[in-house]
BALOBA-1460 file (C-alpha; in Angstrom, 3 decimals):
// residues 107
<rec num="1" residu="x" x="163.119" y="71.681" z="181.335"/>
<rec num="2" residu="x" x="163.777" y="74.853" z="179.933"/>
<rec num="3" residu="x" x="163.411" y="74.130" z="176.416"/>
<rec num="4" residu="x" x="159.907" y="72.887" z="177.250"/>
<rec num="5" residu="x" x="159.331" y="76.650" z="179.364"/>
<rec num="6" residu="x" x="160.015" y="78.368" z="176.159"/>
<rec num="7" residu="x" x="158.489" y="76.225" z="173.859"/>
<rec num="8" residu="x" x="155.174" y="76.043" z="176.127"/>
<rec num="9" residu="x" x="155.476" y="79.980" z="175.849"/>
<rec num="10" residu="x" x="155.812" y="80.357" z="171.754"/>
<rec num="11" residu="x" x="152.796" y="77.693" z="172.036"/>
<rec num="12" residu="x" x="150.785" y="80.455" z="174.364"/>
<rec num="13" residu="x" x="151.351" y="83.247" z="172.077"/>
<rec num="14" residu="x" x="150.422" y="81.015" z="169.392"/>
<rec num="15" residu="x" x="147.608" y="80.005" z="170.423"/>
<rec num="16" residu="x" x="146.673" y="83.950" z="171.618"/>
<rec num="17" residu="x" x="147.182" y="84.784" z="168.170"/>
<rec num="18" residu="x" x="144.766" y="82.382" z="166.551"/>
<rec num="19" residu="x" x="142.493" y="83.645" z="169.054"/>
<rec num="20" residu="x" x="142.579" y="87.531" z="168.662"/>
<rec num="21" residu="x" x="143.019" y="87.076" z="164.481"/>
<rec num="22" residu="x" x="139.365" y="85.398" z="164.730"/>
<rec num="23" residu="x" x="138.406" y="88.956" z="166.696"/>
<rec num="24" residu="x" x="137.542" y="87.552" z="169.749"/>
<rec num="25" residu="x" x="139.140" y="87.626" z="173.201"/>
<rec num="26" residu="x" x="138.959" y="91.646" z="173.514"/>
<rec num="27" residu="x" x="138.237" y="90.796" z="177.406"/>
<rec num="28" residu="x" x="141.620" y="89.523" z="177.620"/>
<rec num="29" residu="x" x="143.134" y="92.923" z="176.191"/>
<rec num="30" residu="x" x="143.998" y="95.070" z="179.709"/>
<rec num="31" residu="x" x="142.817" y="98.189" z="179.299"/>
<rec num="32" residu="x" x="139.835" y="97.828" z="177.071"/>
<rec num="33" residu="x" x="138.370" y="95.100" z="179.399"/>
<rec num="34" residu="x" x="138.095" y="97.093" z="182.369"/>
<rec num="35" residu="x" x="136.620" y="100.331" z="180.196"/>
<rec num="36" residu="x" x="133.183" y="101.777" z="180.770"/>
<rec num="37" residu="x" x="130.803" y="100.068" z="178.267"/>
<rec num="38" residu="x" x="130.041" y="103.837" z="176.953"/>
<rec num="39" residu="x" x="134.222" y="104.037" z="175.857"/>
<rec num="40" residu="x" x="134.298" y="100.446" z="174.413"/>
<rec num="41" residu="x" x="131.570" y="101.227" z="172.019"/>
<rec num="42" residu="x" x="133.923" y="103.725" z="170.384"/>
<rec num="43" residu="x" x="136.412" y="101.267" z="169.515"/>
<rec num="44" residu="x" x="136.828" y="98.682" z="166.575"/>
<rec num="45" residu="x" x="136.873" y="95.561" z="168.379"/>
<rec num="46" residu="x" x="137.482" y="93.391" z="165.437"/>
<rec num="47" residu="x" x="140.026" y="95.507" z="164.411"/>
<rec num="48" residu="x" x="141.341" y="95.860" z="167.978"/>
<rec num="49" residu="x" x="141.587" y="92.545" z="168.676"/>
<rec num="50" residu="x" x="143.051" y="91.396" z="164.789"/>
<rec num="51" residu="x" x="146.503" y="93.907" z="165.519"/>
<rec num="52" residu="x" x="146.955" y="91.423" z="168.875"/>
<rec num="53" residu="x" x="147.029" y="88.887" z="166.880"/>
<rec num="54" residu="x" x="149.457" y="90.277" z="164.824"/>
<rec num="55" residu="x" x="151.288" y="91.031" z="167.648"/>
<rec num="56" residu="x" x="151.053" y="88.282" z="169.173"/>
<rec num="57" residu="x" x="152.288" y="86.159" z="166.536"/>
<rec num="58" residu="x" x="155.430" y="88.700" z="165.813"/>
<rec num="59" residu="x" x="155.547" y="87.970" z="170.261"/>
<rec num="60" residu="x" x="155.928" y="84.305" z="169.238"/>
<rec num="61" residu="x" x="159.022" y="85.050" z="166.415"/>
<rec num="62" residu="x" x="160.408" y="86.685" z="169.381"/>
<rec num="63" residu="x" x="160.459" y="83.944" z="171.495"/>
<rec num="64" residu="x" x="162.337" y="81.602" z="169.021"/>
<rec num="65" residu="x" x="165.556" y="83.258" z="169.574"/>
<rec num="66" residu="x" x="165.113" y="82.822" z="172.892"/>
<rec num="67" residu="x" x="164.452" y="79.022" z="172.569"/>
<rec num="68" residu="x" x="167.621" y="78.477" z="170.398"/>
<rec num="69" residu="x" x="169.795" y="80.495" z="173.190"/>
<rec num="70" residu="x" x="168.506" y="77.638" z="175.655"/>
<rec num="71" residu="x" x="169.306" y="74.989" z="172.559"/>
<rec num="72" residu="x" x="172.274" y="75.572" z="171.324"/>
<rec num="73" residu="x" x="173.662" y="77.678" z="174.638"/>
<rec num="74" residu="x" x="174.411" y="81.226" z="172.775"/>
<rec num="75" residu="x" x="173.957" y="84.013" z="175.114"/>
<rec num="76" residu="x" x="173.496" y="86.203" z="172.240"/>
<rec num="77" residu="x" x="170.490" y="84.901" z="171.169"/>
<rec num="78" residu="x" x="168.898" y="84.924" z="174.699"/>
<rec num="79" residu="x" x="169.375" y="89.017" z="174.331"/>
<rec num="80" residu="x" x="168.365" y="89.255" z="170.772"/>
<rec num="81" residu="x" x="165.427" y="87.833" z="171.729"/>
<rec num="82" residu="x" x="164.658" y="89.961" z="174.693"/>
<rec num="83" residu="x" x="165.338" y="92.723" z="172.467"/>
<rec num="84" residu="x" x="163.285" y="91.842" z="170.017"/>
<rec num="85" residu="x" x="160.492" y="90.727" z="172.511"/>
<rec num="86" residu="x" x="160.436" y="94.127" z="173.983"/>
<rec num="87" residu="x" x="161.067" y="95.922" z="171.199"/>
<rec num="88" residu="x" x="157.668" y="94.507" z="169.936"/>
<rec num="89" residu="x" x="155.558" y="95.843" z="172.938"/>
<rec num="90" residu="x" x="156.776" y="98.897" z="173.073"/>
<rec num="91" residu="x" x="156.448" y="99.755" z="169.343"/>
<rec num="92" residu="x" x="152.495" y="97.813" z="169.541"/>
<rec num="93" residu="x" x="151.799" y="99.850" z="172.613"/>
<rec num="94" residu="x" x="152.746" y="102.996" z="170.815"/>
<rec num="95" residu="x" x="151.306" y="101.820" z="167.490"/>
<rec num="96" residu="x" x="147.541" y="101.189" z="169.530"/>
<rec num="97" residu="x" x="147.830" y="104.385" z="172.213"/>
<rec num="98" residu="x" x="148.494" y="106.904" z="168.623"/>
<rec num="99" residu="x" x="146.469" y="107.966" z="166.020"/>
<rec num="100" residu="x" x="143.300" y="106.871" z="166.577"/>
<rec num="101" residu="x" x="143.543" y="103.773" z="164.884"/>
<rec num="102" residu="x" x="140.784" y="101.764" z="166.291"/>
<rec num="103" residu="x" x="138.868" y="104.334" z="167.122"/>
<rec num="104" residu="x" x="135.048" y="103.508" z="164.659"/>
<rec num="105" residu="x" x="134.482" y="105.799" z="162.184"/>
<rec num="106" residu="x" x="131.999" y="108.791" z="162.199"/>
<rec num="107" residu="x" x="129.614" y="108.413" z="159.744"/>
Protein backbone atom coordinates (compact mmCIF):
# COMPACT_ATOMS: atom_id res chain seq x y z
CA UNK A 1 0.00 0.00 0.00
CA UNK A 2 2.56 2.35 0.60
CA UNK A 3 4.77 1.67 -2.17
CA UNK A 4 1.79 2.35 -4.44
CA UNK A 5 1.23 6.05 -2.20
CA UNK A 6 4.65 7.00 -3.24
CA UNK A 7 4.79 5.73 -6.49
CA UNK A 8 1.21 7.34 -7.35
CA UNK A 9 3.00 10.60 -6.00
CA UNK A 10 6.43 10.50 -8.30
CA UNK A 11 3.61 9.67 -11.07
CA UNK A 12 1.75 13.21 -10.01
CA UNK A 13 4.80 15.22 -10.17
CA UNK A 14 5.53 13.55 -13.29
CA UNK A 15 2.86 14.11 -14.89
CA UNK A 16 2.86 18.08 -13.43
CA UNK A 17 6.06 18.34 -15.04
CA UNK A 18 5.11 17.32 -18.54
CA UNK A 19 2.43 19.69 -18.05
CA UNK A 20 4.17 23.00 -16.94
CA UNK A 21 7.42 22.13 -19.51
CA UNK A 22 4.64 22.46 -22.40
CA UNK A 23 3.91 26.16 -20.59
CA UNK A 24 0.62 25.55 -19.67
CA UNK A 25 -1.10 25.06 -16.32
CA UNK A 26 0.01 28.67 -14.89
CA UNK A 27 -3.64 28.53 -13.15
CA UNK A 28 -2.43 25.78 -11.12
CA UNK A 29 0.71 27.91 -9.87
CA UNK A 30 -0.72 29.59 -6.28
CA UNK A 31 0.07 32.85 -6.31
CA UNK A 32 0.01 33.85 -9.91
CA UNK A 33 -3.53 32.34 -10.32
CA UNK A 34 -5.21 34.40 -7.91
CA UNK A 35 -3.20 37.80 -9.25
CA UNK A 36 -4.98 40.77 -10.74
CA UNK A 37 -4.99 40.28 -14.56
CA UNK A 38 -3.05 43.85 -14.67
CA UNK A 39 0.13 41.91 -12.46
CA UNK A 40 -0.03 38.66 -14.54
CA UNK A 41 0.58 40.51 -17.70
CA UNK A 42 4.00 41.44 -16.31
CA UNK A 43 5.13 38.03 -16.00
CA UNK A 44 6.65 35.38 -18.49
CA UNK A 45 4.18 32.76 -18.34
CA UNK A 46 5.96 30.39 -20.55
CA UNK A 47 8.89 30.92 -18.77
CA UNK A 48 7.02 30.82 -15.44
CA UNK A 49 5.43 27.85 -15.93
CA UNK A 50 8.76 25.89 -17.84
CA UNK A 51 10.99 26.44 -14.16
CA UNK A 52 7.79 24.27 -12.51
CA UNK A 53 8.43 21.90 -14.60
CA UNK A 54 11.81 21.79 -13.81
CA UNK A 55 10.93 21.74 -10.48
CA UNK A 56 8.66 19.56 -10.57
CA UNK A 57 10.56 16.94 -12.15
CA UNK A 58 13.73 17.57 -9.61
CA UNK A 59 10.16 17.16 -6.90
CA UNK A 60 9.82 13.72 -8.53
CA UNK A 61 13.91 12.68 -7.99
CA UNK A 62 13.00 13.61 -4.57
CA UNK A 63 10.44 11.34 -4.09
CA UNK A 64 12.49 8.23 -5.19
CA UNK A 65 14.42 8.13 -2.08
CA UNK A 66 11.50 8.18 -0.38
CA UNK A 67 10.02 5.18 -2.31
CA UNK A 68 13.19 3.02 -1.74
CA UNK A 69 12.98 3.89 2.24
CA UNK A 70 9.38 2.19 2.00
CA UNK A 71 11.21 -0.70 -0.35
CA UNK A 72 13.97 -1.72 1.07
CA UNK A 73 12.96 -0.36 4.87
CA UNK A 74 16.06 2.25 5.37
CA UNK A 75 15.05 5.05 7.51
CA UNK A 76 17.76 6.99 6.06
CA UNK A 77 16.48 7.26 2.88
CA UNK A 78 12.94 8.28 4.09
CA UNK A 79 14.96 11.59 5.55
CA UNK A 80 17.19 12.06 2.63
CA UNK A 81 14.36 12.32 0.76
CA UNK A 82 12.46 14.73 2.87
CA UNK A 83 15.51 16.66 2.82
CA UNK A 84 15.94 16.74 -0.47
CA UNK A 85 12.13 17.29 -1.13
CA UNK A 86 12.21 20.38 0.92
CA UNK A 87 15.31 21.45 0.15
CA UNK A 88 13.91 21.80 -3.46
CA UNK A 89 10.97 24.18 -2.51
CA UNK A 90 12.63 26.25 -0.57
CA UNK A 91 15.59 26.92 -2.92
CA UNK A 92 12.59 27.17 -6.15
CA UNK A 93 10.62 29.48 -3.95
CA UNK A 94 13.63 31.64 -3.41
CA UNK A 95 14.95 31.11 -6.95
CA UNK A 96 11.13 32.53 -8.41
CA UNK A 97 10.40 35.34 -5.40
CA UNK A 98 14.39 36.98 -6.43
CA UNK A 99 15.65 38.73 -9.15
CA UNK A 100 13.12 39.35 -11.32
CA UNK A 101 13.41 36.43 -13.29
CA UNK A 102 10.13 36.12 -14.94
CA UNK A 103 9.38 39.34 -14.85
CA UNK A 104 8.88 40.33 -19.33
CA UNK A 105 11.27 42.44 -20.55
CA UNK A 106 10.99 46.26 -21.24
CA UNK A 107 11.42 46.94 -24.59
Amino acid sequence: MLLAVHSGMILVFLLLGLVFSRGKGAFLIAGYNTAPKREKEKYDEQALCRFMGKMMFALAATWVPMTLSALLDRMWLLWLGLGLFFAVCIGGGVYMNTGHRFEKKKT
